[in-house]
Backbone as a printed PyTorch tensor [residue, N CA C, xyz], in Angstrom:
tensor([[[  9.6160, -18.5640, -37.5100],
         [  9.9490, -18.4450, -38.9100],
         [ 11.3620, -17.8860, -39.0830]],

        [[ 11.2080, -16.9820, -38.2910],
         [ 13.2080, -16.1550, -38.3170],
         [ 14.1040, -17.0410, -37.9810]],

        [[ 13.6190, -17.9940, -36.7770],
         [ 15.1210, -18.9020, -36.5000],
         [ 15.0260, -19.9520, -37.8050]],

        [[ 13.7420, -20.8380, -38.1810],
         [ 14.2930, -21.8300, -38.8500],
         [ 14.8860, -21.2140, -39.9600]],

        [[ 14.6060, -19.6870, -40.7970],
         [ 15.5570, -19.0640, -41.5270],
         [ 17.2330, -18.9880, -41.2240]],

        [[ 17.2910, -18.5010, -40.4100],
         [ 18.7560, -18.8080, -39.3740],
         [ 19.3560, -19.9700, -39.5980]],

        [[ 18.3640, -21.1920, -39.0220],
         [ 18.5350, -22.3340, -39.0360],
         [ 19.3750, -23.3350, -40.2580]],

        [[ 18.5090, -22.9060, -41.3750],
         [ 18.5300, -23.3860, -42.7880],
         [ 20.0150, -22.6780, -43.5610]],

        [[ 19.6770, -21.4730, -43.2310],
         [ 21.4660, -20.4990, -43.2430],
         [ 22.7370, -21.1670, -43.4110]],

        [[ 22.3410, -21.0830, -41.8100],
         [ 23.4520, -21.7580, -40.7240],
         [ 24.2140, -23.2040, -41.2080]],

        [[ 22.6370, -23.8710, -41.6810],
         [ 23.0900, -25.4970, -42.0980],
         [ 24.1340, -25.3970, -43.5990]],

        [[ 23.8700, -24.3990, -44.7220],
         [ 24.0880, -24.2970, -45.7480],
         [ 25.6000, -24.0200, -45.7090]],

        [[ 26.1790, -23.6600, -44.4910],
         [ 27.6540, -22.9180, -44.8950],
         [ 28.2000, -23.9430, -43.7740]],

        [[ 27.4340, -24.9200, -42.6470],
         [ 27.9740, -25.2800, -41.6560],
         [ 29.2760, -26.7850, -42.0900]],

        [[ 30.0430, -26.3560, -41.5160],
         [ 31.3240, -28.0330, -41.8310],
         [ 30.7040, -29.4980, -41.6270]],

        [[ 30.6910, -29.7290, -42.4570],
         [ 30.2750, -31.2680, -42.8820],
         [ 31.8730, -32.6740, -41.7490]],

        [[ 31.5320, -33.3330, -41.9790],
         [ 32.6630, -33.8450, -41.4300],
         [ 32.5720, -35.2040, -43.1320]],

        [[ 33.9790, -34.9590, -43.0410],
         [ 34.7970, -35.7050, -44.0810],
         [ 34.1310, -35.2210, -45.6040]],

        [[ 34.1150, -33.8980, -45.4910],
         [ 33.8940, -32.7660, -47.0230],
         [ 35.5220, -32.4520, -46.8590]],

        [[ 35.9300, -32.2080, -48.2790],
         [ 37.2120, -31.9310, -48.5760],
         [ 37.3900, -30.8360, -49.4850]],

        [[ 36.2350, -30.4190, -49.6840],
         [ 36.1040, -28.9750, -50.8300],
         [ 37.0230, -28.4250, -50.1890]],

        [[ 36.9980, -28.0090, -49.1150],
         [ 37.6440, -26.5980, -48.9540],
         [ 37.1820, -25.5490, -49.2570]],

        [[ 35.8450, -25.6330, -48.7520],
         [ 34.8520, -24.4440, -49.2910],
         [ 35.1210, -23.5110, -47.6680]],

        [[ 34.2810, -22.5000, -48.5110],
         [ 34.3290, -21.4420, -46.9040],
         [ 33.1900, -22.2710, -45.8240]],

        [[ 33.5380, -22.6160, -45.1470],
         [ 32.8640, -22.9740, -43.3910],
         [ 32.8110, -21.9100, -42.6450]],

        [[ 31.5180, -21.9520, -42.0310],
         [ 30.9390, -21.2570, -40.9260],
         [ 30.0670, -21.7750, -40.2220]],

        [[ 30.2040, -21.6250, -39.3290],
         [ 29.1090, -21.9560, -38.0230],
         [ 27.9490, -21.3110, -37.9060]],

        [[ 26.9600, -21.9090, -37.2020],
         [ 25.3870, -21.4870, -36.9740],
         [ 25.6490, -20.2970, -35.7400]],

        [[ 26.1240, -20.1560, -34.9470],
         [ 26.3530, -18.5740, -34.0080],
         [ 26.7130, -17.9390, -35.3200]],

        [[ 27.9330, -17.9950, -36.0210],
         [ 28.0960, -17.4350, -36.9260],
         [ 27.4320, -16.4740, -37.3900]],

        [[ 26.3100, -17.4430, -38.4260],
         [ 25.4530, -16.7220, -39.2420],
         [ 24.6920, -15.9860, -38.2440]],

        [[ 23.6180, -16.7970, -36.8950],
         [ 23.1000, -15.5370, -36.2070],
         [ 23.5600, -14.6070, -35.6360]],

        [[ 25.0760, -14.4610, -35.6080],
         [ 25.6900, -13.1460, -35.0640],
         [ 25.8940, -12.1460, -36.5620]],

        [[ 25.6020, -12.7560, -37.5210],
         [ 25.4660, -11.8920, -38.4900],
         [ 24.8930, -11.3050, -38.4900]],

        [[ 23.5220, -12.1480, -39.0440],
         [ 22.0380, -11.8690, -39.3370],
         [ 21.4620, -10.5750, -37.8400]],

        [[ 21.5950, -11.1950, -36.5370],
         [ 21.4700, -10.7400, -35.3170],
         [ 21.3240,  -9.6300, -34.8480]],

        [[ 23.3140,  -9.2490, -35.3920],
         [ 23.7350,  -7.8310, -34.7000],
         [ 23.1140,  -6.7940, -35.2400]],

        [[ 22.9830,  -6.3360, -36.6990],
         [ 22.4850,  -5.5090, -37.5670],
         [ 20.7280,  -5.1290, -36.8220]],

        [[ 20.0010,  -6.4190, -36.8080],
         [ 18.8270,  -6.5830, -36.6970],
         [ 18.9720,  -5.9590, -35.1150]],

        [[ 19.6400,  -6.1100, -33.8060],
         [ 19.5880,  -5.2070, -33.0130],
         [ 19.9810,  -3.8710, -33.0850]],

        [[ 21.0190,  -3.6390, -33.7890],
         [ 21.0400,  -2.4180, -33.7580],
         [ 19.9660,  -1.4200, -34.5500]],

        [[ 19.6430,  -1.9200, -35.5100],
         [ 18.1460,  -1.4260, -35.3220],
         [ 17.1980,  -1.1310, -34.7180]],

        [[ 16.9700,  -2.1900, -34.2040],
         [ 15.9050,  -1.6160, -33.0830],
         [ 16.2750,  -0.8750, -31.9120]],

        [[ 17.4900,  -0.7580, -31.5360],
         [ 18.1400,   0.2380, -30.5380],
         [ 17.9790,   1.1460, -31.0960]],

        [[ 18.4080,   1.3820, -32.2320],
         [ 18.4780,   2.6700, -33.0220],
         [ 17.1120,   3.1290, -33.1430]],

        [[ 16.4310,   2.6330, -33.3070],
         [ 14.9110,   3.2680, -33.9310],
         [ 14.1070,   3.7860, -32.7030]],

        [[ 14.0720,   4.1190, -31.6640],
         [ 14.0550,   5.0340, -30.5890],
         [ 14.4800,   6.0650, -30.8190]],

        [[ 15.8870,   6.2920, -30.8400],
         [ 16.9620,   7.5820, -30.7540],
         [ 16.4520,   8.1980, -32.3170]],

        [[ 16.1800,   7.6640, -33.6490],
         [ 16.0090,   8.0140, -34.5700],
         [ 14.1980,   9.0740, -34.6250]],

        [[ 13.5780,   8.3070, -33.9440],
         [ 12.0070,   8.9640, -33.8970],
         [ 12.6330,   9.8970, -32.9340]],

        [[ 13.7830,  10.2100, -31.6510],
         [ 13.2850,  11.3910, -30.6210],
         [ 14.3230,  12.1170, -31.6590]],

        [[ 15.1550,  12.3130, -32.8570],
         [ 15.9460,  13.4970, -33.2780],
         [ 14.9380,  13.7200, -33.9460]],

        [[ 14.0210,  12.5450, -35.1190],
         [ 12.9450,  13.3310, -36.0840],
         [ 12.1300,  14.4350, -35.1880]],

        [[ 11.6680,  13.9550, -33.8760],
         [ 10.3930,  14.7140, -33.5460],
         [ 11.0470,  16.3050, -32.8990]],

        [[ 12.5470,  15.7970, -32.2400],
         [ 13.3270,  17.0910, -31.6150],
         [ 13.6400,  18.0070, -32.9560]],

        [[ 13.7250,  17.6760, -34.0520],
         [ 13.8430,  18.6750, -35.5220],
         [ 12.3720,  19.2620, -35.5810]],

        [[ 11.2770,  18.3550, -35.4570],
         [ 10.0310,  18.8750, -35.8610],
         [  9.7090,  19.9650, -34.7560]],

        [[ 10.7000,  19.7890, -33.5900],
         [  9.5240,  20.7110, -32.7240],
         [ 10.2460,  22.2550, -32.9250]],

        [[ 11.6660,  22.0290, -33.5250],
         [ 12.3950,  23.4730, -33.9480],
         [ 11.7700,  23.9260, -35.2160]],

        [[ 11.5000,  23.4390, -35.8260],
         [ 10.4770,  23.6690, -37.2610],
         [  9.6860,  24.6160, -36.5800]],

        [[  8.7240,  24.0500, -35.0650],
         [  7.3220,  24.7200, -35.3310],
         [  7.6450,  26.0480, -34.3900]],

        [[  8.8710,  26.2510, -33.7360],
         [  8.9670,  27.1690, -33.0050],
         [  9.5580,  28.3980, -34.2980]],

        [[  9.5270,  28.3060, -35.1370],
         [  9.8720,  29.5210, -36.2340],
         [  8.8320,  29.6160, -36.9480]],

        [[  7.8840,  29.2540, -36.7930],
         [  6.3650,  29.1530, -37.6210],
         [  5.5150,  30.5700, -37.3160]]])
């Protein structure tokens, strides 16, 4: 479901051959290096984010 989203993206902004708009063009890596990078760094991130929540919670309980 995520790639043909990608997919459909990708097609919407991708260069036509013999279009003369002169619209903005982009490529299908393009869009999934858009869509992509964000979406990994998330999930890299969301590790490191649960061990500072739980490393705050455990200074909380040592002043309790």
């Amino acid at each position: 479901m995520i790639f043909a989203t990608l997919v459909s993206a990708g097609g919407a902004f991708a260069a036509h051959t013999g279009d003369t708009g002169g619209g903005a063009q982009i490529e299908l890596w393009q869009v999934i290096n858009l869509i992509g990078a964000p979406l990994l760094a998330i999930l890299f991130a969301r590790p490191v984010i649960d061990d500072i929540r739980a490393w705050r919670a455990s200074r909380r309980e040592g002043f309790d």
